[in-house]
N, C-alpha and C positions, 0 to 999 in steps of 0.2 A: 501572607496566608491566602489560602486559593476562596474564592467565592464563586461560589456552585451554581449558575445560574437556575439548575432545576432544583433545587432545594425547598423552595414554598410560592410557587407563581402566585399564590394569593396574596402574599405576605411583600413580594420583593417592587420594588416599584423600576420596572425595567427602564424609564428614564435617566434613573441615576448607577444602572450596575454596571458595573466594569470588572472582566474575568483577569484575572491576574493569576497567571500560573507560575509556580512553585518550581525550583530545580528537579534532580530525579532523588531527593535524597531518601533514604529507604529502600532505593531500586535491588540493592545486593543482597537486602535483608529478604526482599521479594522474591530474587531470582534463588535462591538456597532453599526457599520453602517451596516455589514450584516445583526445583531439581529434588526436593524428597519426594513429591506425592508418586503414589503407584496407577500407573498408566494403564489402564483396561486393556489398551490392547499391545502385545509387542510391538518395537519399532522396529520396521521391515529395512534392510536395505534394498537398495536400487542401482538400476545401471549396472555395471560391470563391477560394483563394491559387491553384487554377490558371489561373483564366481573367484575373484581374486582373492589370496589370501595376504595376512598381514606382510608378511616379509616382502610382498611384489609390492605395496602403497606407497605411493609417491608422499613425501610430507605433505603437498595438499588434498592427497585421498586419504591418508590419515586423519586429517583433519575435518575434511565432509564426515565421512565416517562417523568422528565421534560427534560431531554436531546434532546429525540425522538419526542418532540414538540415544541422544538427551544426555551425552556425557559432557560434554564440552560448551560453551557460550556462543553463539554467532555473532556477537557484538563485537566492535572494533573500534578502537581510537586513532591506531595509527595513520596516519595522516602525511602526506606531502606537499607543503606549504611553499614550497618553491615553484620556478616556471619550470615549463616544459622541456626537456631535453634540448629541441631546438623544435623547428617548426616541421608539420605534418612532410615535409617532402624531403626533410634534409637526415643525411646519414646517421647522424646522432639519435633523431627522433625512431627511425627505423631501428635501430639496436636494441632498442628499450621496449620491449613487450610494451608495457603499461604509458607510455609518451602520449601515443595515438589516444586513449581513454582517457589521457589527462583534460585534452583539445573536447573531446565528445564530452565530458563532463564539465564544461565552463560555458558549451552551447545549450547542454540538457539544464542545468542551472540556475543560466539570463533566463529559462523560458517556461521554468518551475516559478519562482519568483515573484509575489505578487508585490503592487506598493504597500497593500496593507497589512504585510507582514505574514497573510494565509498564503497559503500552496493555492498556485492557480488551477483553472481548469485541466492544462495542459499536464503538471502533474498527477491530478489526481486519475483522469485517464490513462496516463502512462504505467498506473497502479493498478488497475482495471485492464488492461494489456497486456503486463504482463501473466496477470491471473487467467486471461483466456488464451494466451498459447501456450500456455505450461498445462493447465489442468484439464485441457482436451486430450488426454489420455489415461489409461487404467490399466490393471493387471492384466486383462486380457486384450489388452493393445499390443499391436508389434508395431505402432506407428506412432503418431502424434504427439503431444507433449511440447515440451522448451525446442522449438527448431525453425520457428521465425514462420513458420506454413500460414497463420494466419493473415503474412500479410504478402507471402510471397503465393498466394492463389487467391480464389476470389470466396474462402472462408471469412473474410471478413464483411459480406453479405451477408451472412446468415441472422435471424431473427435477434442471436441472443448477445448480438455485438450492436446493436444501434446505441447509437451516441457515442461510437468510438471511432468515425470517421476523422477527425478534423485531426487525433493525435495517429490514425493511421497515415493524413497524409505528412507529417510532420515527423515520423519516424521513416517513410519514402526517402522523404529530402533527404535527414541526416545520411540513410543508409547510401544515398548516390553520391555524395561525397566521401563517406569514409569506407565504403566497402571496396575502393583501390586498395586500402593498405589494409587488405584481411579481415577487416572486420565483417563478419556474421551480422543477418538481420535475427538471429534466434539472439545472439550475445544482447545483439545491441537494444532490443526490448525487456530482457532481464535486468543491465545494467541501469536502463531509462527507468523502470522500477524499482531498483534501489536507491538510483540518486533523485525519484522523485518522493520517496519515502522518507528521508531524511531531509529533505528541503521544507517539508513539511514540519512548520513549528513542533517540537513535543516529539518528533518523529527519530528512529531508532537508524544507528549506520551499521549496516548490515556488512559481515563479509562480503566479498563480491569475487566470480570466478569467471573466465571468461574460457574460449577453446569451444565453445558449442557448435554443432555442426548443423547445416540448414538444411530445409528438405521443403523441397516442393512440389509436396504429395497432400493435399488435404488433411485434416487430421477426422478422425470419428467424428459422428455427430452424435447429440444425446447426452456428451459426459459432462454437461456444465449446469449448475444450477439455477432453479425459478426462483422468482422473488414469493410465487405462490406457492412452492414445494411445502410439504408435510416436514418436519423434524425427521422421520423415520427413513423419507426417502432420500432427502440430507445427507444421514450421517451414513448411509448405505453406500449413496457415491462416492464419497471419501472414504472410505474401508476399502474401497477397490482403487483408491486411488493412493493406496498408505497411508492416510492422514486420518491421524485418531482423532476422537471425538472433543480432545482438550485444542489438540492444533486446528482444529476444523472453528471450534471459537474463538480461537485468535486471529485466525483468520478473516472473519467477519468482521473482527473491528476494524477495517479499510472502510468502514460504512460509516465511519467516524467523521471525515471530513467531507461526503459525499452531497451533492445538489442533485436530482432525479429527475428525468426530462421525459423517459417512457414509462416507467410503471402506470402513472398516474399522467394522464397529459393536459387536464383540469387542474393540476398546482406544480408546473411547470417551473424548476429551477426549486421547489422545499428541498430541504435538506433535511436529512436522518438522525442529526442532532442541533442544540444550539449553538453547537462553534464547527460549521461549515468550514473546511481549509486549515486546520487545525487537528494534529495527530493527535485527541485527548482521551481518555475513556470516556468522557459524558453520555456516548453510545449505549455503552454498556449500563448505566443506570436510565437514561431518559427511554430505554426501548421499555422499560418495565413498570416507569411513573410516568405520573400526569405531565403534559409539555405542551409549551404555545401550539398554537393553530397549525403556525405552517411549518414542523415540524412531524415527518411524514413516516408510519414506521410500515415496512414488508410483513407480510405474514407468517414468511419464512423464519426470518430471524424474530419475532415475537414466538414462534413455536418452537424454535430451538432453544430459547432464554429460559422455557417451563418444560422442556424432555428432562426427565428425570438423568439420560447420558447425558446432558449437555448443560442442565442449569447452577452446576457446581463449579465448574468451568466460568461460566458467566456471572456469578457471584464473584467469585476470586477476582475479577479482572476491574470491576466496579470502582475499588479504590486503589488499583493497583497499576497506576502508567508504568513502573518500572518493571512488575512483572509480566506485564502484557508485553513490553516492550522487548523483554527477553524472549516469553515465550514466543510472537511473531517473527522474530527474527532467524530464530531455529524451523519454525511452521516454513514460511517464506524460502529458507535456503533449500527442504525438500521440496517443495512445490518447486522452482527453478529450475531443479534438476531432474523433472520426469519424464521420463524419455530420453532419456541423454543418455549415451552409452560409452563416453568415454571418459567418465567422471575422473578418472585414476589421473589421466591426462592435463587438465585443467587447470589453469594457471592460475593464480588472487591477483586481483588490479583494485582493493579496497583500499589502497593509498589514495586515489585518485576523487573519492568524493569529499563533499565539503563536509565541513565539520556542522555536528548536532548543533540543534539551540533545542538547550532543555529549561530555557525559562521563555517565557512567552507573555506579553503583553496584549492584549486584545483592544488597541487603541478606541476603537470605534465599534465596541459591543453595543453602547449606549445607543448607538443608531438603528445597529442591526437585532436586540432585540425588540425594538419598537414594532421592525419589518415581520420578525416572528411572531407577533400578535396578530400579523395582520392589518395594520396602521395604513400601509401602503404595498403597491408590488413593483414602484420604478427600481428597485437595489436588485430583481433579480440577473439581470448579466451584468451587472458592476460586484456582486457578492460573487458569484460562477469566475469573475474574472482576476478576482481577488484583489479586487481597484481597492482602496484606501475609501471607505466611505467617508461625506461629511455632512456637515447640516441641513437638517430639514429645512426649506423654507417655514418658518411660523406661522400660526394662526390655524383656528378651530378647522377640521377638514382638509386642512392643507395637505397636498399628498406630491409635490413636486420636489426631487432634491436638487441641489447646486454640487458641483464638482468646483474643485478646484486646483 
């Protein structure tokens, strides 16, 4: 049975709590009740799904298609649990569309992967990466979007990407090795996104598409949002970006496992919920209740939890990891695909990531809600890096930890 750590902070004595998360059971009961509710706004198609009609759709633009209109699940189990074709240079490996993303998904991974069972930093930037070169574009774009420009120009300068240096340079690397054998830096920031999304305890496997084409044109500036934005001006940019005001809150919950290094640079490395590194809704409830010290919420997403278009949305998702988990995975695959134009074209390579963990143990809550009171601050780049915390040194005041 799950124990809540924001449930009674007066009550709970965070030396002895330990979160213990629950399978997805109910997730289907979830996902049938979001797929009835009536969505305010029509779901738009994109890219070249508008002009083609059904008889020209490839089974995987049949398939976007009915995802990106809430007919269909984004979710995937199917999995390929075997090695690789052969290795990245040999004829076998080349045959096989998906061989090459099998190799890029066991490097994206090892370096997703923390000891202590959270999504490290590396993921969660990779999450946040790929939300800034997809969503740098809008209806009235003829440019930008899913095309890798963030990191193939010097867009990743700009004010509203700081602290996405260290997975910019780490998506460089991978792309100088595997961009011989075709791979796109637009692909290969999408796919780093979804196998960093499900590496991430609690975290959903997205279909995954690949064929995107790159472009090294800057993308607009303007189209991505403040952590200080108003709710009104929120849900405005996403209406131009197709994303209704349900997908725009599911959205948000990637703030789920996040540590914040610019907003605030006086509580360097809080995080936006109590389970940092960990895909759970606690987001969705702790932005709206009382929560430890260093636990840090945006303005933005506090005004979007109480818009009267968006706090139904956010209610629902509260106790619902299976239906959040649907509905971001549908949010997600249109955001992926904006600006893309040759969607029809696009091939699926979701064999290729690793399989969910939908139960989750939080070894070392007991540590780390002590840190979210405030007790100490040496756990913030061992919590950011997603290290295995362990014992405090004891004694009154003590604020030193031991690794081990």
């Amino acid at each position: 049975m799950k124990l809540s750590a924001f449930c009674s902070y007066a009550a709970v004595s965070f030396a002895s709590l330990v979160s213990a998360y629950p399978g997805m059971g109910g997730g289907m009961g979830e996902f049938h009740h979001a797929a009835k509710e009536t969505r305010q706004e029509t779901k738009q198609l994109i890219g070249d799904l508008k002009t083609l009609k059904d008889s020209q759709l490839t089974t995987v633009g049949k398939d976007i298609k009915a995802i990106i209109t809430n007919q269909q699940n984004a979710l995937s189990s199917v999995i390929d649990t075997g090695a690789p074709a052969g290795t990245p240079d040999s004829a076998a490996c080349k045959a096989d569309l998906c061989c090459i993303w099998k190799w890029i998904s066991y490097d994206m991974t090892a370096r997703f992967n923390g000891s202590s069972g959270r999504c490290t930093k590396f993921a969660r930037a990779a999450v946040r990466l790929g939300f800034h070169d997809s969503g740098a574009w809008s209806t009235s774009s003829s440019y930008g979007g899913a095309d890798g420009s963030i990191l193939l120009t010097d867009e990743i300068d700009r004010v509203e990407n700081n602290g996405l240096e260290f997975i910019a340079e780490q998506m460089k690397t991978w792309y100088n090795k595997y961009n011989k054998y075709g791979v796109s830096m637009a692909d290969l920031i999408q796919m780093g996104a979804n196998i960093a999304t499900v590496v991430c305890p609690l975290g959903p496997r997205i279909r995954s598409f690949v064929g995107r084409k790159d472009n090294p044109k800057a993308a607009p500036t303007g189209l991505l949002p403040s952590p200080v934005d108003s709710a009104d001006k929120i849900i405005k940019l996403f209406q131009a970006k197709t994303i209704d005001a349900t997908d725009l809150i599911a959205l948000v919950g990637a703030h789920t496992t996040s540590q914040q290094h610019f907003f605030d640079t006086t509580r360097d490395g809080d995080p936006q919920d109590t389970t940092p590194g960990v895909w759970d809704v606690h987001f969705y409830s702790e932005t709206v209740n009382d929560t430890p010290p260093r636990v840090i919420k945006f303005p933005s997403d506090i005004a979007l939890s109480k818009d009267s278009r968006t706090s139904g949305a956010w209610q629902g998702f509260i106790n619902g990891q299976g239906r959040w988990n649907s509905d971001w995975s549908k949010a997600y695959t249109r955001l992926s695909l904006l600006g893309v134009k040759n969607i029809n074209d696009l091939k699926e390579c979701t064999k290729v990531l690793p399989a969910a963990r939908t139960t989750f143990v939080n070894q070392d809550q007991v540590l780390l809600d002590r840190w979210l009171q405030g007790e100490f601050d040496q756990l913030n780049n061992m919590v950011d890096d997603a290290i295995m915390l362990t014992g405090v040194i004891t004694g009154k005041g003590a604020n030193q930890t031991e690794e081990t």
